[in-house]
C-alpha positions in Angstrom: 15.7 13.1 7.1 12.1 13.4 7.6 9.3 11.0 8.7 8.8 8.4 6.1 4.7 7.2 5.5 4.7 4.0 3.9 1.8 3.6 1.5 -0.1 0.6 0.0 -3.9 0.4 -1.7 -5.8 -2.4 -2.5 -7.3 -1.4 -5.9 -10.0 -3.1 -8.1 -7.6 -3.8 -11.0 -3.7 -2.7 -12.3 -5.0 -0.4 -14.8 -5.5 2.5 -12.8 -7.7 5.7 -12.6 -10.1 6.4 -14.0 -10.9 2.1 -15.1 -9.8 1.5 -11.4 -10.3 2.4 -8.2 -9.0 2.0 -4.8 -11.1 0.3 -2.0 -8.5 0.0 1.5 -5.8 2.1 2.0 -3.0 1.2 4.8 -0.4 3.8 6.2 3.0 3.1 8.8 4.9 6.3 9.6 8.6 5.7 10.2 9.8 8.0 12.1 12.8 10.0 11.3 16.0 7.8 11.6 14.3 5.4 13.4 14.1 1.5 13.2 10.5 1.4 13.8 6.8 2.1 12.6 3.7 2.9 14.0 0.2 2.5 11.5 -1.5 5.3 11.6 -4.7 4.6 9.2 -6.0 1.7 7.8 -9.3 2.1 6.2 -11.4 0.2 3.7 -13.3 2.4 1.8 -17.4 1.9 0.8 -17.5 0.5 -2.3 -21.3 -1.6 -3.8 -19.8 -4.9 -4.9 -22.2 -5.4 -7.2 -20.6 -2.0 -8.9 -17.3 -3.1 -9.6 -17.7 -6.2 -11.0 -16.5 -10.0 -10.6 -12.8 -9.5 -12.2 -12.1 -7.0 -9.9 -13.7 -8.8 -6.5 -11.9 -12.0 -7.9 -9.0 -9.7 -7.6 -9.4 -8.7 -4.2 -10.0 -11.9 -2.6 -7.0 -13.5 -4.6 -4.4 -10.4 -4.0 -5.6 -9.0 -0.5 -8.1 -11.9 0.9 -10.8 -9.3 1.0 -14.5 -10.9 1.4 -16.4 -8.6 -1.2 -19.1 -8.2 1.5 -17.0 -6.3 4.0 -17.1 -3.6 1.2 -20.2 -2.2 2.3 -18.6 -1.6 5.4 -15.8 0.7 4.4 -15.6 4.6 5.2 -17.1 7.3 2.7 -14.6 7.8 -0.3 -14.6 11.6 0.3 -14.0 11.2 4.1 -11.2 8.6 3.5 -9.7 11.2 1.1 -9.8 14.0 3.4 -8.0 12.1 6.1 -5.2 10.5 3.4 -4.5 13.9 2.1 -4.2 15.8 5.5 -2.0 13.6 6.5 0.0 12.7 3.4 0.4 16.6 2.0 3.6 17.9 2.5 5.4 14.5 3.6 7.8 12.0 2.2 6.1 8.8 1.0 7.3 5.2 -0.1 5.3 2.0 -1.6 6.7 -1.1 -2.2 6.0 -0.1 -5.9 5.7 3.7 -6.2 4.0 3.5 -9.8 1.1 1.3 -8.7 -0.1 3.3 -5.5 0.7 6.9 -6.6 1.7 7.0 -10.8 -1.7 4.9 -11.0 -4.2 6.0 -8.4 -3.1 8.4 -5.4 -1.9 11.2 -8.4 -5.5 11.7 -10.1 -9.0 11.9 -8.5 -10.2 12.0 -6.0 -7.0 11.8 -4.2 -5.0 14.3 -6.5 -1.3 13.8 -4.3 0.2 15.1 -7.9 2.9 17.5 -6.2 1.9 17.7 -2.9 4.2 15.1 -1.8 7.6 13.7 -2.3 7.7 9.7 -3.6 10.7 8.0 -3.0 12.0 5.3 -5.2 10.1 1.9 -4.5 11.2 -0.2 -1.9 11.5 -3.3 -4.2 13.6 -1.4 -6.3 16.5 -1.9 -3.6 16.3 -5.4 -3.4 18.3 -7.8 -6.1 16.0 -8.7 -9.6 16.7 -12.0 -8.0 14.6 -11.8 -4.8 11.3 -10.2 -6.7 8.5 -11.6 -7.6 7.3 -11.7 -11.7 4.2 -13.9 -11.5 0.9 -12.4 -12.2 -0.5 -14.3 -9.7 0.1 -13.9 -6.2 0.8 -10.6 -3.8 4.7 -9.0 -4.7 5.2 -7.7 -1.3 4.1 -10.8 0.6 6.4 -13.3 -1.5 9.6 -10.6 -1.0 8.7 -10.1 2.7 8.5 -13.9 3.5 11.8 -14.2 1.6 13.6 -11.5 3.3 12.3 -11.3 6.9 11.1 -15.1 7.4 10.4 -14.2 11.4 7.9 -11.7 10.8 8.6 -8.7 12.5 5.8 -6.4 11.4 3.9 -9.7 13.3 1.2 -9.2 10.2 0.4 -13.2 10.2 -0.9 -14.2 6.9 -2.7 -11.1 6.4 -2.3 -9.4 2.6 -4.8 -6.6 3.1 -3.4 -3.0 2.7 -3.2 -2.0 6.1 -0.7 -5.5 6.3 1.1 -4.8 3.0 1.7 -1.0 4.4 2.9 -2.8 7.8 4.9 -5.2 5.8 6.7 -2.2 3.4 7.5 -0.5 6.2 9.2 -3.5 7.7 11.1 -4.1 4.3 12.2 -0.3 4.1 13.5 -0.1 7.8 15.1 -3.4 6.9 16.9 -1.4 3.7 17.5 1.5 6.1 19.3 -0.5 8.3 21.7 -1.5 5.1 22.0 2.2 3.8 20.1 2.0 1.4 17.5 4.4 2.1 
């Protein structure tokens, strides 16, 4: 088996590219076989508040706790895409939900991962229909990691940004590895 790196976004909405964009990005690499992670970027990406709207910075403070502010502090898009796709090219990915972070935004532009690299199965497809989370409201990957691993071992706090959801994937998938299951 190969290295495993875990993906999660923050994006401005669950439509997708082009309505939608994506404004942090979080990566944990699992290394082969291994019980652990390590993060290896966690970026928020420049983005003019006043561009995207109030839905989508409503969404970003609800979701990821984001203060629309800090948005104007972010890396250049075209520098945070560089650095994503030299390190994601060629490598084995996961997301807690594979269709939100790549069949929705890390497949088109600017990102363009369409073929370059192989998307497991989402991690919360491994867990019982019982233990997800359907609200609208409310972060999915927060609500099944509190459930599942109630002593927080990727020691993320209350944090929901994407560098904490990637950290807190990566705990659910070594969790499933450790079951068989991936």
């Amino acid at each position: 088996m190969d290295d495993v790196y875990v993906v999660e976004t923050a994006s401005t909405g669950t439509k997708g590219f082009p309505k939608d964009r994506v404004v942090e990005i979080g990566i944990c690499r699992i290394p082969a076989g291994a019980m652990t992670f390590e993060s290896v970027f966690a970026e928020r990406i420049e983005t003019d508040p006043r561009e995207i709207g109030k839905p989508a910075l409503d969404r970003l403070e609800l979701l990821y706790g984001m203060d629309p502010q800090n948005l104007y502090f972010g890396i250049p898009e075209d520098e945070a895409v560089d650095r994503v796709r030299d390190m994601l090219v060629g490598k084995t990915c996961a997301s807690f939900d594979i269709q939100e972070v790549f069949g929705k935004f890390l497949c088109f532009q600017p990102w363009n991962l369409t073929h370059e690299a192989e998307l497991l199965p989402s991690i919360k497809s491994r867990f019982h229909p019982d233990l997800r989370f359907m609200e609208a409201e409310g972060n999915p990957i927060r609500h099944l990691y509190d459930k599942v691993l109630p002593d927080d071992p990727a020691s993320v706090g209350e944090g929901n940004g994407a560098y904490e959801c990637a950290c807190m994937s990566a705990a659910l998938f070594i969790h499933l590895r450790g079951q068989g299951l991936f």
